[in-house]
C-alpha positions in Angstrom: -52.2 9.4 58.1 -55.2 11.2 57.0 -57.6 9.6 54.1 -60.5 10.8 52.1 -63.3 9.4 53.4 -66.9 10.5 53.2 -68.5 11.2 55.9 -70.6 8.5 56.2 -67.4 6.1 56.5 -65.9 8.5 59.5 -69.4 8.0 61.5 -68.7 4.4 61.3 -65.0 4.6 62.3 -66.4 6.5 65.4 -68.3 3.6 66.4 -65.7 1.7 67.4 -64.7 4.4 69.9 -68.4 5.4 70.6 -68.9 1.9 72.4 -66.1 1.8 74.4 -66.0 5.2 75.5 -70.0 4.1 76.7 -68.2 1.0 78.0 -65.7 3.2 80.1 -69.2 5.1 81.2 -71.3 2.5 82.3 -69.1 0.2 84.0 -66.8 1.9 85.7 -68.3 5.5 86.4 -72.2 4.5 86.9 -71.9 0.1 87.6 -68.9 0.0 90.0 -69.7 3.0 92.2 -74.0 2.2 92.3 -72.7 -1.8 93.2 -70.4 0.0 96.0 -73.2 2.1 97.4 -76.0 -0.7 96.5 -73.5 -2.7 99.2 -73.7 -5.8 96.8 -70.3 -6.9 98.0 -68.0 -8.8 96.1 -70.9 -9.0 92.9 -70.1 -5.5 93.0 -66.7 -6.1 91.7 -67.7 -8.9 89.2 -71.0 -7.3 87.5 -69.1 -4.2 85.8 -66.2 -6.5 84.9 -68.8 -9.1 83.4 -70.3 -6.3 81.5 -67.4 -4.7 80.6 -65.9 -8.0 78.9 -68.9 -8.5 77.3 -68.4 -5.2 75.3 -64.8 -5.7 75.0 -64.9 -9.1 73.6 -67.8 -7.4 71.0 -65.6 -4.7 69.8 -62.3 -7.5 70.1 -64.8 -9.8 67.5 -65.7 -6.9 65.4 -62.1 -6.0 65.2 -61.0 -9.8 63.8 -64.4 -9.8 61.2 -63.3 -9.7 57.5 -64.5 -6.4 56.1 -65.3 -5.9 52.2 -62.4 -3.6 50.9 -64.5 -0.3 50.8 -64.8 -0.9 54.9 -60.7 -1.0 55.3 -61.2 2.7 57.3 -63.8 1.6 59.9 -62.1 -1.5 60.0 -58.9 -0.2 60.9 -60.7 1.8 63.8 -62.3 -1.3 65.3 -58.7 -2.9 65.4 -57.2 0.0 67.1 -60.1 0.0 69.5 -59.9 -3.4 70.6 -55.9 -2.6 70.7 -57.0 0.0 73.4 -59.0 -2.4 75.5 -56.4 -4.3 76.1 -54.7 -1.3 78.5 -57.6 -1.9 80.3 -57.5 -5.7 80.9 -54.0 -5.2 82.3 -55.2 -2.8 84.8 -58.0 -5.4 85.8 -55.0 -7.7 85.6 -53.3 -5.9 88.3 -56.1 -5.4 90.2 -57.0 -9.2 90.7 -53.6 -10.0 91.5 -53.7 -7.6 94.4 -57.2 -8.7 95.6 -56.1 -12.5 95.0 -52.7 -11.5 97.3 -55.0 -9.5 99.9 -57.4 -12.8 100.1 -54.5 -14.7 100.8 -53.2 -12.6 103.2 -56.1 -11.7 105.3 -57.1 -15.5 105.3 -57.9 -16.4 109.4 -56.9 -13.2 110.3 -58.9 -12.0 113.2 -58.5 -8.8 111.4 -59.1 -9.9 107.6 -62.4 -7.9 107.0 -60.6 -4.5 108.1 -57.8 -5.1 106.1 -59.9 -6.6 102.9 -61.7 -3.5 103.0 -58.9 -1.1 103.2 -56.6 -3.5 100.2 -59.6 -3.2 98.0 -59.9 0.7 98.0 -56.2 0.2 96.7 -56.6 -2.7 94.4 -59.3 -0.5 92.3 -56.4 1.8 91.2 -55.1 0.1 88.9 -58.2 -0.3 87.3 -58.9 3.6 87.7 -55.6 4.9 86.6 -55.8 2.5 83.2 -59.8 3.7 82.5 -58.6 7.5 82.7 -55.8 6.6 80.0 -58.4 4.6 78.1 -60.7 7.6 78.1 -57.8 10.2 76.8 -56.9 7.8 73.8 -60.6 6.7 72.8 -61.5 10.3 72.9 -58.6 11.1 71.4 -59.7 8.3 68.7 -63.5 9.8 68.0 -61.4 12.8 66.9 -59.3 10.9 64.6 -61.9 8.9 63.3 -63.9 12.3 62.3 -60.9 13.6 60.5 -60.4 10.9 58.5 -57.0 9.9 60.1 -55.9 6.3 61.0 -53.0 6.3 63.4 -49.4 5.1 61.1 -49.1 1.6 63.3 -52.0 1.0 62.2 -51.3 2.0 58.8 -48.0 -0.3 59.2 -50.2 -3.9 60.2 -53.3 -2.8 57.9 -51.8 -1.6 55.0 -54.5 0.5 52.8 -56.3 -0.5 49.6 -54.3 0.8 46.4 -58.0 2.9 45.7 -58.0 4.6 49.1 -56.3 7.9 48.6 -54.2 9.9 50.8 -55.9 13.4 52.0 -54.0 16.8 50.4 -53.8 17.9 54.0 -51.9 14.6 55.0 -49.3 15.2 51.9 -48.9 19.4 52.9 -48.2 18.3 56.9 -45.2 15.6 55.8 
């Protein structure tokens, strides 16, 4: 559904999307592959997942912060960004159950460090595959957000104000 909204209100609805988008950036294309080539070992998996819960557990506080009724648009964009990080915590969910099964596995195995290295290149997809999805929809979002458009589930949990009108170009596309 699109709203009018000034343009200052759609800068801040971007914000949202903005941060985790840097998020997606910094931890997974620039921390986790300089950790891997740095040959930190196993701090290289947990530094970009530190940092990256860090900024998802911002943007998840931000989303729950009551907002004064002129914010509902920007408000409604921090919810459906923290919505979106939680795609990504099931692919680091997946991913630590792999490497947790792998540890167990290769436990006392003459062989273990071979193998760890080879389950861990496999574990990370997971991770990958939900970070490419996360940049699509927070892009995707940024978009949105500049439009003046608020996705209709969200619409559905975070109803509107009565005083926040619906755009002429939302009504003329029903």
């Amino acid at each position: 559904m699109i709203f009018d909204v000034e343009e200052s209100v759609r800068k801040r609805a971007k914000t949202p999307h903005e941060l985790s988008m840097v998020n997606l950036v910094g931890c997974h294309l620039i921390a986790a592959p300089a950790a891997i080539v740095l040959d930190i070992g196993f701090l290289g998996f947990l530094i970009p997942l530190l940092l990256s819960f860090s900024v998802i557990g911002f943007i998840w506080y931000r989303a729950s912060v009551e907002t004064a009724p002129g914010d509902w648009f920007a408000a409604a964009h921090w919810r459906l960004s923290a919505n979106r990080t939680r795609i990504l915590i099931i692919g680091y969910t997946i991913s630590a159950v792999i490497l947790g099964m792998a540890m167990l596995a290769t436990s006392g195995s003459s062989k273990g460090d071979i193998m760890m290295v080879a389950i861990t290149r496999v574990a990370v997809v997971p991770t990958l595959i939900t970070v490419m999805i996360c940049f699509v929809l927070e892009s995707g979002s940024i978009y949105q957000a500049g439009r003046g458009e608020v996705p209709d589930g969200i619409v559905k949990r975070m109803p509107p104000p009565e005083t926040l009108s619906v755009s002429e170009r939302a009504v003329g596309q029903s």
